[in-house]
N, C-alpha and C positions, 0 to 999 in steps of 0.2 A: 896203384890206381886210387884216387880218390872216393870217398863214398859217397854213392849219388845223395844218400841223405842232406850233405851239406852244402850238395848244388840245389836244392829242392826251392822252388821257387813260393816266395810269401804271398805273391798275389792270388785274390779269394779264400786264404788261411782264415780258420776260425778261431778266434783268441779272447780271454776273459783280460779284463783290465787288469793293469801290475797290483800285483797284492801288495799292502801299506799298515795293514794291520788289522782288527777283528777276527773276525771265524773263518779261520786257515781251512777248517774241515769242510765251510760251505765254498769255500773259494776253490777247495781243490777239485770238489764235486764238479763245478763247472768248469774246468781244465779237461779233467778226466772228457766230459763230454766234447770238448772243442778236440781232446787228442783223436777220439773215436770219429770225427768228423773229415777231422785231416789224414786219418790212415795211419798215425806214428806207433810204431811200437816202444816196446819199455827202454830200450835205449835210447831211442829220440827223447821219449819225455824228461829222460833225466837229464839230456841236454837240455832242453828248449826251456824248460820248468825253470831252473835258476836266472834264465834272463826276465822273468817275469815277475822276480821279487826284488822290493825295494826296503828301503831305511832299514828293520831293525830286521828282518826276515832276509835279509843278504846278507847283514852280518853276520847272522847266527852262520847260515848257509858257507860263508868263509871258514869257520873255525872247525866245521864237520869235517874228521880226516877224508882221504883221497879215496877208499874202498866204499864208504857209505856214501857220496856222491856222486858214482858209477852207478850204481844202482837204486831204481825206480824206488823200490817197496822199501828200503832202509830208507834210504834220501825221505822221504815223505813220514815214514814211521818218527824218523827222528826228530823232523820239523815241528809234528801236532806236539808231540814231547814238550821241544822247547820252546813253540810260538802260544800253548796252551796249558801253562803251568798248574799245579797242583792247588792252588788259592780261587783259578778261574773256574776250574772242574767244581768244585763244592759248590762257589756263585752259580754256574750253571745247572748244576742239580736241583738245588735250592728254585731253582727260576723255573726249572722242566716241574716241581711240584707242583707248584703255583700258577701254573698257565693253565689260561682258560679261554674259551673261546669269546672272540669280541664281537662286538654289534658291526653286521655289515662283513666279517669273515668268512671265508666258505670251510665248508671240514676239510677240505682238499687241503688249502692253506692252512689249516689249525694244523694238520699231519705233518704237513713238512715241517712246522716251525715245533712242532713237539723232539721228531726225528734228529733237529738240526742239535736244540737243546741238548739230548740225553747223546748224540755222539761227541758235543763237548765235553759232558760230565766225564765220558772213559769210565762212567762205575762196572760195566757187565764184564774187563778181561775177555773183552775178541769171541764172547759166549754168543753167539747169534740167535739161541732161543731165548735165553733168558733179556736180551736186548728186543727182539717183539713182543716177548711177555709185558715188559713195564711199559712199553709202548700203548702196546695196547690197553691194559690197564687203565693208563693215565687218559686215555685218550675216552673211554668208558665214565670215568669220572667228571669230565668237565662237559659232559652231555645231557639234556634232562632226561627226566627221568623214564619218561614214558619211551623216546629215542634209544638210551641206552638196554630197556629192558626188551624193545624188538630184539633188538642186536647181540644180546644173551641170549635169546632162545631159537634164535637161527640157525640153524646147525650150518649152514654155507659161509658164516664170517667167521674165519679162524686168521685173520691178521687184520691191519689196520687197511691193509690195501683195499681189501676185501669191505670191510666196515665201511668205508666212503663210498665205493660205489652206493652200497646197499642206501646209505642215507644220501645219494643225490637221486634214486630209483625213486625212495620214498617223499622228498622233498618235489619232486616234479611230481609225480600222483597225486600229493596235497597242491601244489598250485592248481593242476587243472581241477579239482576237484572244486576248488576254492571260485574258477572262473566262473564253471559251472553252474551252482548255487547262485551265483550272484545275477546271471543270464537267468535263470529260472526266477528269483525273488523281480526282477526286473521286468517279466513278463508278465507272473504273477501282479504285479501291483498294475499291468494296464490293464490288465482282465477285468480285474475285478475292480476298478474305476468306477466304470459306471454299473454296477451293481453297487456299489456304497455312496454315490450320488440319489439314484436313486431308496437308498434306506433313507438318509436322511431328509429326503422331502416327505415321506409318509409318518418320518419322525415328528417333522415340525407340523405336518397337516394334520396328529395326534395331540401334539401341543394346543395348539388352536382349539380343538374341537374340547379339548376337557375344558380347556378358560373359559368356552362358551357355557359350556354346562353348567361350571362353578358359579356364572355371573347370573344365570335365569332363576336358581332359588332364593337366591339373594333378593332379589325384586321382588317378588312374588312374595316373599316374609317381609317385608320392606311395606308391601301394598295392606298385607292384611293387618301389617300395625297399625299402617294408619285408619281402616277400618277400622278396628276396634277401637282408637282413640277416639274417632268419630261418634260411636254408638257410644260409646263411653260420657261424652260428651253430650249427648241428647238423652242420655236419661239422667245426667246429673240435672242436666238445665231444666226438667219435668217438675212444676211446681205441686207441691204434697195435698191433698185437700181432705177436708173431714169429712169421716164416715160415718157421723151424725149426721149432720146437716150438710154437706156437701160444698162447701166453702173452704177456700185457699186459707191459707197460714196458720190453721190449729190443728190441733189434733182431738181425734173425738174428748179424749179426757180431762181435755181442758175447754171442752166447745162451751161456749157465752149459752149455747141456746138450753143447757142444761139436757136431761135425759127425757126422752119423752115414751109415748107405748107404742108409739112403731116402731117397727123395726128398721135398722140402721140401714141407709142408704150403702149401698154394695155389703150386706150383710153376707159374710163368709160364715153362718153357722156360729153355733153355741164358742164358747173361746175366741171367736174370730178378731182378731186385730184391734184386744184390748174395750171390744164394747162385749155388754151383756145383754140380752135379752130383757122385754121387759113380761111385764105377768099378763100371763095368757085368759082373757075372759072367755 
């Protein structure tokens, strides 16, 4: 009797495109998943699997003896072997040190492409702790620093699985936080509007009023200069007259009318304003 496997009908199958070359290990990943989709067990995929590789990955595929091409887990073991040689492993290691997360990346996708890296390198030997240790590690390192140091003192993130959550938890808490803030500074600045409209009209109604101030001493020192010019001006213009004889342009000590025995017209006393006294009968 025939096995129904190979009457199994292809219609609605889920199937990864034929592999042609690159990273066997991420190609088979999605295999694995289209097998778990379609139902096949490990003997199906060891059929179904080699019609799915092309150019240099069928040939290798030919030359595998007859016992390790029955079989799922050698057929595949074999493959990453020879489709991922010892040259590519180092490049790959080399590349899983040096990755970093890029502008516009999620950590989600930073993980997988760290994961895809270091299953090409094959450095850990099938060790499954020590393969989430470097994982995680690496994946600690190209985080900043304040991200990474949550995620060390969390005692809940003990893989990378775990870490991502944690920093898409934290990454949405800082958006809304972020909305937040910005709803609040936005409110903020109508509020208080017209209170800062209001300061600066009592600013500029302050302005105003000192200018006025400034300008009134000014005039007022201004006015009394010219007073004083004015008096200044009327007592120089004040012609001198003698205190002799009481006539313009001399002075008693030179008066024409010589000294006589009265006393001096506006007589200011004994010393007074260069005249003497004459002798008292």
């Amino acid at each position: 009797m025939a096995n129904s496997d190979s009457h199994q009908p292809s219609v609605g199958l889920s199937l990864p495109d034929p592999f042609r070359g690159g990273d066997f290990a991420q190609w088979l990943a999605h295999f694995e998943l289209c097998a778990v989709a379609n139902g096949w067990s490990d003997v199906v995929k060891a059929r179904k699997l080699p019609t799915l590789l092309k150019d240099d990955a069928l040939l290798i595929f030919f030359e595998l003896p007859e016992e390790t091409r029955l079989s799922f887990e050698s057929l595949t073991s074999e493959l990453k072997t020879r489709l991922n040689p010892a040259g590519a492993q180092s490049l790959a290691f080399r590349e899983f040190e040096r990755a970093s997360l890029q502008p516009g990346e999620t950590f989600r996708a930073f993980a997988a492409r760290l994961r895809q890296l270091l299953t090409r390198a094959n450095t850990c030997d099938g060790n499954v702790n020590v393969f989430k240790r470097l994982l995680l590690q690496r994946f600690y390192s190209a985080l900043p620093k304040n991200r990474a140091r949550e995620l060390l003192i969390d005692p809940n993130v003990s893989s990378i699985e775990t870490a991502v959550e944690r920093l898409e938890f934290l990454s949405s808490t800082d958006a809304q936080f972020n909305m937040d803030n910005d709803a609040w500074n936005s409110n903020s600045a109508d509020s208080i509007a017209p209170t800062v409209a209001a300061l600066k009209q009592q600013l500029q109604d302050l302005s105003e009023r000192v200018a006025a101030l400034s300008v009134e001493p000014d005039n007022q020192l201004s006015a009394a200069i010219r007073r004083s010019r004015t008096n200044s001006g009327r007592r120089n213009n004040r012609r001198l007259n003698c205190w002799n004889c009481g006539q313009p342009g001399h002075i008693a000590r030179m008066c024409p009318c010589g000294t006589t025995g009265r006393a001096p017209l506006n007589d200011q006393g004994p010393g007074g304003w260069g005249h003497h006294h004459g002798p008292k009968h």
